[in-house]
N, C-alpha and C positions, 0 to 999 in steps of 0.2 A: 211732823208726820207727812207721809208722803199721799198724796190725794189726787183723784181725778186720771187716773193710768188706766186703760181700756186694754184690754184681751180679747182675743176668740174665743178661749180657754185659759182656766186655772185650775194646777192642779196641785191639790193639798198632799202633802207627803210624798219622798223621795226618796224612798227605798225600792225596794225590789219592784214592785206595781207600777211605781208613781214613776221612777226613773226609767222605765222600759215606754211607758206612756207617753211622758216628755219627748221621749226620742221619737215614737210613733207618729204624733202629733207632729210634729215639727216638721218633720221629715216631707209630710204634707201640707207645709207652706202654713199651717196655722200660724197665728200669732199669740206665743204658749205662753205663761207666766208658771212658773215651779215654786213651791213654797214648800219651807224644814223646819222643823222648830229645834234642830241641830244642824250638823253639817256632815250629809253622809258624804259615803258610808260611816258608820256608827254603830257605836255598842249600850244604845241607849233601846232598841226594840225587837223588832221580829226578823231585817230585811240585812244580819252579818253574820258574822262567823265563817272561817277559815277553808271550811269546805261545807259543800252540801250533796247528797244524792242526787242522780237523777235516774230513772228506771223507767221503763216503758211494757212490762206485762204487769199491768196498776192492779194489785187486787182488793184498791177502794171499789171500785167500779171499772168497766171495759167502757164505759161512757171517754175517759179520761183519755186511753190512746191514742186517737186521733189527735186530740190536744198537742199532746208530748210529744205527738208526731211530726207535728207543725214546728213547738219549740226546738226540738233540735235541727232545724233547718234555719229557725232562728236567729240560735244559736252560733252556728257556722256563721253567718253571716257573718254575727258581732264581730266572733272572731277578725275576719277578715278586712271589716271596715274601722276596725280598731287597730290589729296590728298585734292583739294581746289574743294569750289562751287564756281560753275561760274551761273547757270543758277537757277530762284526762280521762279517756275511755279505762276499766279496769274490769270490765264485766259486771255482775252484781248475782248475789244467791239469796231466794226467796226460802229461807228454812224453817221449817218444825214440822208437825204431824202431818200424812197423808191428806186427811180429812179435816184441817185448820183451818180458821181463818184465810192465814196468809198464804196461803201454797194453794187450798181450794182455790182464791182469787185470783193468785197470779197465774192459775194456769187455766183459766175460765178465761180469764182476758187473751193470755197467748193465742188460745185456741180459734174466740170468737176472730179476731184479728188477722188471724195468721201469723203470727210474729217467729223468729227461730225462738228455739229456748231446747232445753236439753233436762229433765228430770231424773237426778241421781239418791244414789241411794247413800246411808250413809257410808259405806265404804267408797262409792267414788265422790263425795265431796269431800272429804279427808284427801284423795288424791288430787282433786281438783282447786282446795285451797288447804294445808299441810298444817297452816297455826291454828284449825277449827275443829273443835272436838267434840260433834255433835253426840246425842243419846244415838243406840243403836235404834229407833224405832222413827228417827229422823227422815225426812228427804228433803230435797233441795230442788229450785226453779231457777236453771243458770240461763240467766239471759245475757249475750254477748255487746249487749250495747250498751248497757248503763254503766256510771261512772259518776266524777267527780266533780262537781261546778265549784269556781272558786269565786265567794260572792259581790266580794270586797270590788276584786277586778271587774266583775261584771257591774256592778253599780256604778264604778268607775268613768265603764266605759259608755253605758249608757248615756251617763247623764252630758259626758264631754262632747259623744256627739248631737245632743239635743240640742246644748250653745250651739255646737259649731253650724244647724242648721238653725240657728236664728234663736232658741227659748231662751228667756229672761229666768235666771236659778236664782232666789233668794234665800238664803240660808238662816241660822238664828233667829228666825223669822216666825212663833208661835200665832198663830189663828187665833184671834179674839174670838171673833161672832160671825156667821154666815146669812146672809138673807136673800130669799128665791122672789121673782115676782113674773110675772107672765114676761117681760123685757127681757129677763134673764138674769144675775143674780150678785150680788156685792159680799165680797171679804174682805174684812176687818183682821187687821193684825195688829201687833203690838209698834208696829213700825208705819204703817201705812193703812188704805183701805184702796181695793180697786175695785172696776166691774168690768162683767168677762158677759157674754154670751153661754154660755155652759161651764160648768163648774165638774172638778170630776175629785173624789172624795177618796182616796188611797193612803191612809194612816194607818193602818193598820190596830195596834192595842188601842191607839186614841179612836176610832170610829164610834166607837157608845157612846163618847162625851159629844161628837160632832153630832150624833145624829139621835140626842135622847128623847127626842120628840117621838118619837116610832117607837121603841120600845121594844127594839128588834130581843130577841132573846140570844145573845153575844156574851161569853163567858171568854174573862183571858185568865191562864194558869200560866204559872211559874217554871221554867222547867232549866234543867243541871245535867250539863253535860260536863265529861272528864277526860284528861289527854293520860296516857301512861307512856311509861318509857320501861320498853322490855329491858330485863335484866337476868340474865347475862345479854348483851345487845347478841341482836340477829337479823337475817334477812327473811322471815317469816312470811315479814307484814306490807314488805315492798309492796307498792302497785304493779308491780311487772309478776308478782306470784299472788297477791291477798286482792281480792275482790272486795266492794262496799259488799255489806248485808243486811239485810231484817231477817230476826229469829222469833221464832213465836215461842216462848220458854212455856209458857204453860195456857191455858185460853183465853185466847184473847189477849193477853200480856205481851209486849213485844219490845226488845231492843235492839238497838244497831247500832254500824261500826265503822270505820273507815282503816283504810291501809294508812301507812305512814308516811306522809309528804312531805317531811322534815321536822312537826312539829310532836312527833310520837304518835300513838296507838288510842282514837280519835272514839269514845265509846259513851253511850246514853240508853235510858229505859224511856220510852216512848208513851204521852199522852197521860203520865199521872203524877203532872206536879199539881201544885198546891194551887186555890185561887188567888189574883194577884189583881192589882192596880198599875198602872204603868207609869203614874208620877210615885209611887212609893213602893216598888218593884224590890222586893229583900235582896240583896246581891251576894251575902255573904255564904258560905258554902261551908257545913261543916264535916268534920270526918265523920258523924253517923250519917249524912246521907250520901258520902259516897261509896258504903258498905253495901248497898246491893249490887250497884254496879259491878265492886269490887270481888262479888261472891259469884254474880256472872262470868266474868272472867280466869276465874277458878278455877269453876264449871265445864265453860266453853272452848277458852282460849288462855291455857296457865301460863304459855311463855310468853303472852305482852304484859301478863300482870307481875309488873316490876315498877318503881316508886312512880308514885302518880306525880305530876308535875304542873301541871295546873284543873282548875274546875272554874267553870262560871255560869253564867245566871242569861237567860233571857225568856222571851215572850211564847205562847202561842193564843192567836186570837181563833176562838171555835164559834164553829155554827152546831145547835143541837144535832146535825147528821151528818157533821164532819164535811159535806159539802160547800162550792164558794158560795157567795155572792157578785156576781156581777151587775148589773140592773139599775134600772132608775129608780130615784125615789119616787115613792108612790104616789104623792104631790106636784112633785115638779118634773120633769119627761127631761129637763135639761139639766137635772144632776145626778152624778153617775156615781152609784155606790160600789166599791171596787174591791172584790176579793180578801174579806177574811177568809185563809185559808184553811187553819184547822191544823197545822204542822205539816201541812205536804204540801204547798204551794209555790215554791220557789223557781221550781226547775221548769215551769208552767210562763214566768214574769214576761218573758220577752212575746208568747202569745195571746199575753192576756191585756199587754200594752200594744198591739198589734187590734184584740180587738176593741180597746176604746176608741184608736183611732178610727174605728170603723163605725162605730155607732153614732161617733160627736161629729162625725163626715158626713150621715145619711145613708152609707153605705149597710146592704146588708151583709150583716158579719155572717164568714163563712163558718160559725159552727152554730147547731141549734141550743139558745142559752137559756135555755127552757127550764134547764134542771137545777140554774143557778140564780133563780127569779127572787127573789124578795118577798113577796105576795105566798109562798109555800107555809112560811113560819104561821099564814091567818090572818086576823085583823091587826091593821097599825095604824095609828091615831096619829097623824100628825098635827100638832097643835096652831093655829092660826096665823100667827108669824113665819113656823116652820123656821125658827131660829135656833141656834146649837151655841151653846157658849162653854166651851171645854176647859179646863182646868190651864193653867197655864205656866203649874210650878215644874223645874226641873229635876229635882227627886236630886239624889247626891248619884256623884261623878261614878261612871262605873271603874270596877277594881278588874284588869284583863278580861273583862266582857268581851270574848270575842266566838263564843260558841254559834251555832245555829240556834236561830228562834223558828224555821219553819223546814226541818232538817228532811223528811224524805220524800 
């Protein structure tokens, strides 16, 4: 066992959060330690899959736009300190009723904002994306800048350049036990133990085991996404003609979609899978449940619904009000509990590892993280060691797990 290794910084998990952090962190001369209890990118959580959204008239909240405003400058960045495209501009249509959820929101945020955006009816969003067959009582919030993130790369590229500015990546590497003291705080792996100065906690489904002292109120669900392949083939669904969407099908209800990037006609119903475990995460996918999907596509979009070609399995880790967490723990001021996102957090990572580095620096972060505090949920009891000992089986190998676990 490896013993007695010192850090500025460790950070648990190395997906989307944790390997945008890594980079962040690094970048500013920390001396970073990364810890995986696989090797991403991986199809074992919340932080892959093939494509993700990203949208900027948020109608979770107009809190968020500044946010996503920042990531995609980000974003650019990565791009170009990597050499890879990460993001495919394709537009994005905010669709269902007038008075929805999702159209109310998105066009509350445009507004507040100022953002462009263009509100059709359902006759020009039929002209405006040609394979979408909305109801006639439809409309639609076409925003010209959202698009495509592809996560794999972006994880990729994160984490390569974290090495390259100094962070030590340790991979297969499962988190034993964590302990906090006023010094600052020691993890225990299955391989080693070190001690860091600050500690920053980005696991994403695993965070309830890390952090079951607090009792935070964190549910993760199961959720099944499905690729089709239109039949008779067509150019419908290109990115250069089909925009990503969310569709409000009925209240509150929503699913979305993606154009076709090579791998077919990319489609999911949002926010009601099953609840799950993340060492014993079901993977298997059967034909009844990808009958609504299938009944959606019908409905909405009849010429991508042609033989479906794959379906698989991942995470989303929820906060009772859909918003993050970013924040310290309530005990120890020097570890940083990092964004369950709720299924919309992705296209946010490279901001959100932007601001830990700004927190675990002294620096104040340039956004008010007021809305994403820890202390909202009520009283949390941390128990007097303040010690987390998380499960540490690997659940069986996943079967083309490569959907989104935190898709819009």
């Amino acid at each position: 066992m490896r013993n007695g290794s010192t850090y500025d910084i460790v950070v648990v998990g190395l997906g989307a959060m944790g390997s945008a952090a890594a980079f962040h962190l690094a970048r500013r001369g920390l001396r970073v330690l990364g810890l995986d209890r696989f090797t991403p990118p991986h199809g074992f959580g919340s932080s892959h899959g093939r494509t993700r959204i990203i949208r900027e008239a948020y109608f979770e909240h107009p809190l968020y736009v500044p946010l996503v405003r920042r990531a995609y400058e980000l974003w650019a960045e990565l791009e170009e300190l990597s050499g890879r495209r990460i993001l495919l501009r394709t537009g994005g249509l905010m669709i269902g009723p007038p008075d929805g959820a999702l159209v109310e929101g998105a066009r509350r945020s445009a507004l507040e904002h100022g953002l462009a955006f263009r509100e059709l009816s359902a006759a020009e969003l039929v002209r405006r994306a040609s394979g979408f067959r909305p109801a006639e009582d439809m409309v639609a919030i076409e925003e010209p800048r959202a698009g495509v993130l592809f996560p794999e790369t972006a994880i990729e590229a994160h984490l390569a350049l974290a090495r390259g500015a100094g962070a030590e990546l340790r991979v297969e590497e499962p988190v034993v036990e964590w302990s906090a003291a006023a010094g600052g705080v020691e993890v225990t792996t299955e391989q080693g133990r070190y001690t860091a100065a600050r500690l920053v906690l980005a696991a994403g489904a695993w965070l309830p085991g890390l952090v079951a002292e607090l009792g935070l109120p964190l549910t993760v669900n199961r959720q099944v996404q499905h690729w089709y392949r239109p039949d008779p083939p067509t150019h419908l669904f290109d990115p250069e003609r089909f925009p990503i969407f969310i569709c409000e099908y009925a209240p509150d209800a929503m699913w979305y979609g993606f154009p076709d990037t090579g791998d077919g006609v990319k489609v999911a119903v949002h926010h009601q899978g099953e609840p799950a475990r993340p060492d014993t995460l079901r993977r298997t996918v059967t034909d009844e449940e990808a009958e609504p999907v299938a009944a959606l596509l019908r409905r909405f979009m009849p010429a991508a619904l042609g033989p479906r070609i794959e379906s698989a399995v991942c995470m989303y880790t929820n906060t009772p009000d859909d918003h993050f967490i970013i924040d310290a723990h309530p005990e120890h001021p020097h570890v940083l509990l990092v964004s369950p996102c709720s299924g919309h957090g992705f296209k946010f990572s490279p901001v959100i590892g932007e601001l830990v580095a700004e927190l675990a620096t002294g620096a104040a972060p340039r956004f008010d993280l007021a809305p994403f505090a820890v202390g909202r949920f009520g009283a949390v009891v941390a128990s007097p060691r303040s010690r987390a000992r998380p499960r540490t089986e690997r659940g069986e190998q996943p079967r083309g797990c490569e959907p989104t676990g935190e898709p819009l």
